[in-house]
N, C-alpha and C positions, 0 to 999 in steps of 0.2 A: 504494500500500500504506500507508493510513494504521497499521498495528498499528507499524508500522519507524518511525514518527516517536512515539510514545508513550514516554515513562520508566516505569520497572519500576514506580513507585505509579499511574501511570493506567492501565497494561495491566492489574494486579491488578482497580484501580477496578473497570475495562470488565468482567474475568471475573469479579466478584463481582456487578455490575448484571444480566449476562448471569444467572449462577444466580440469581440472586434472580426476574427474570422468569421464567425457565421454572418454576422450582419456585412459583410464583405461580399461574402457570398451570394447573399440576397439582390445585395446592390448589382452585383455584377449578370445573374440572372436575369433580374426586370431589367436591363437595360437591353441584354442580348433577348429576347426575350419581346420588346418593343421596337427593338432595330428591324428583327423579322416580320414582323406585323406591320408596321411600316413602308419596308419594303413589297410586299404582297401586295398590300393594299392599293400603293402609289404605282405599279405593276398591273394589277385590274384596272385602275383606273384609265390607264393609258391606252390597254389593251382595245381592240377591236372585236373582242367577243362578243357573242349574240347577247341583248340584255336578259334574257332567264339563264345564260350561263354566267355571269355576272352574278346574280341574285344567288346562283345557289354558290358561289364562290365568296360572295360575302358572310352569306350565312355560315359558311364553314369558319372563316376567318372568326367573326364573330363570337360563335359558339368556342371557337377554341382559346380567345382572348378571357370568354367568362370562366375557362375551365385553366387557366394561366393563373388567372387572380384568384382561384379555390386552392391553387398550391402553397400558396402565403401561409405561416401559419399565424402569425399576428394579422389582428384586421386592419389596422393602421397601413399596413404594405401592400393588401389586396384593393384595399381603397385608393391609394396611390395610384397602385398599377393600371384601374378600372381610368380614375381623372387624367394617369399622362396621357394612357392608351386613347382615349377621344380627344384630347387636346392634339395631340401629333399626326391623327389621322383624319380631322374633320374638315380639311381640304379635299382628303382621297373620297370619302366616305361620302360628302358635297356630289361631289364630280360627278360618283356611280351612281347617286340617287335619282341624281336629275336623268343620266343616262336614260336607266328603266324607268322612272317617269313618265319623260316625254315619249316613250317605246309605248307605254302601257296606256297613255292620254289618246293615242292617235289609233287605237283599238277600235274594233265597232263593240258595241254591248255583250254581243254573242261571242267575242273571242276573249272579251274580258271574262266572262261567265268561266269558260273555257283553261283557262290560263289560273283563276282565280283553282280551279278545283283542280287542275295540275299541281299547283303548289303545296296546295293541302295535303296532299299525298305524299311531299316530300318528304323525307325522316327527320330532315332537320327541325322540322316546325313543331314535334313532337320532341327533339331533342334541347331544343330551344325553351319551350313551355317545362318540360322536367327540372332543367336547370337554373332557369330563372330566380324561381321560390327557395333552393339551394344557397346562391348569391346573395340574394336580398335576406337573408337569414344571417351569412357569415356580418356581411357589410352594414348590416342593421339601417337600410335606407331603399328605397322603391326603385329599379332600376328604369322606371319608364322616366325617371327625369335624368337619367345619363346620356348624352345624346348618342352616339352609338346603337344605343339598343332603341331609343325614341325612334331616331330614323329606319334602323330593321323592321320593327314591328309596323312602321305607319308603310311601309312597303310589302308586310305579308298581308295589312285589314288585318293583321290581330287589336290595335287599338288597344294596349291594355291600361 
């Protein structure tokens, strides 16, 4: 048991080195972490993909950003992660919205119908709604006022 041979300023030392590396490590994750989210994001946006591949490429991103921030184990850090992550991508996030938007505005009613119960189907929109109530649990706050998830959801008509 080397802790039992330590004096009370190396044991502090040890427990201050110890926090400093893990909280190092945290730091260095969310940032790796939102570099790639970033990049993806600012990536679809540019891209010339059809807007429902688009949509479901958000959604993926999305859900994986909410399943990034449940890795946190302090909520102080998954709340962070939730605020950079929409602040740094809400140019990308803009972009693709308006994309599928104006894709999904210039519909007739019958393919909007059409399109609308397409998505329904997707698994994401199930994986989405599971998750959701998960987050807002860790983070103790409603994700519909994050923008991120405001704008996914006002582009499934989940409205929540």
């Amino acid at each position: 048991m080397i802790l039992l041979n330590l004096t009370n300023n190396q044991y502090i030392g040890f427990i201050l080195c110890i926090t400093l590396i893990f909280s190092s490590c945290t730091s260095t994750k969310m940032k790796n972490d939102l570099l790639l989210h970033n990049t993806q994001l600012n990536q679809l946006a540019a891209s010339d993909k059809a807007p429902l591949e688009k949509l479901d490429a958000l959604a993926a991103f999305s859900i994986e950003a909410l399943e990034n921030s449940m890795e946190y184990n302090k909520t102080s850090d998954a709340v962070k992660f939730i605020r950079l992550y929409s602040q740094q991508n809400k140019k990308a996030i803009d972009a693709i919205y308006e994309d599928i938007s104006s894709w999904y505005l210039g519909l007739t009613d019958t393919e909007k119908i059409i399109v609308a119960a397409r998505i329904a189907t997707k698994p994401y929109v199930a994986q989405l709604l599971n998750l959701m109530p998960k987050v807002e649990h860790k983070i103790d706050r409603k994700l519909d006022r994050i923008f991120f998830i405001s704008r996914f959801t006002k582009l499934l008509g989940i409205g929540l």
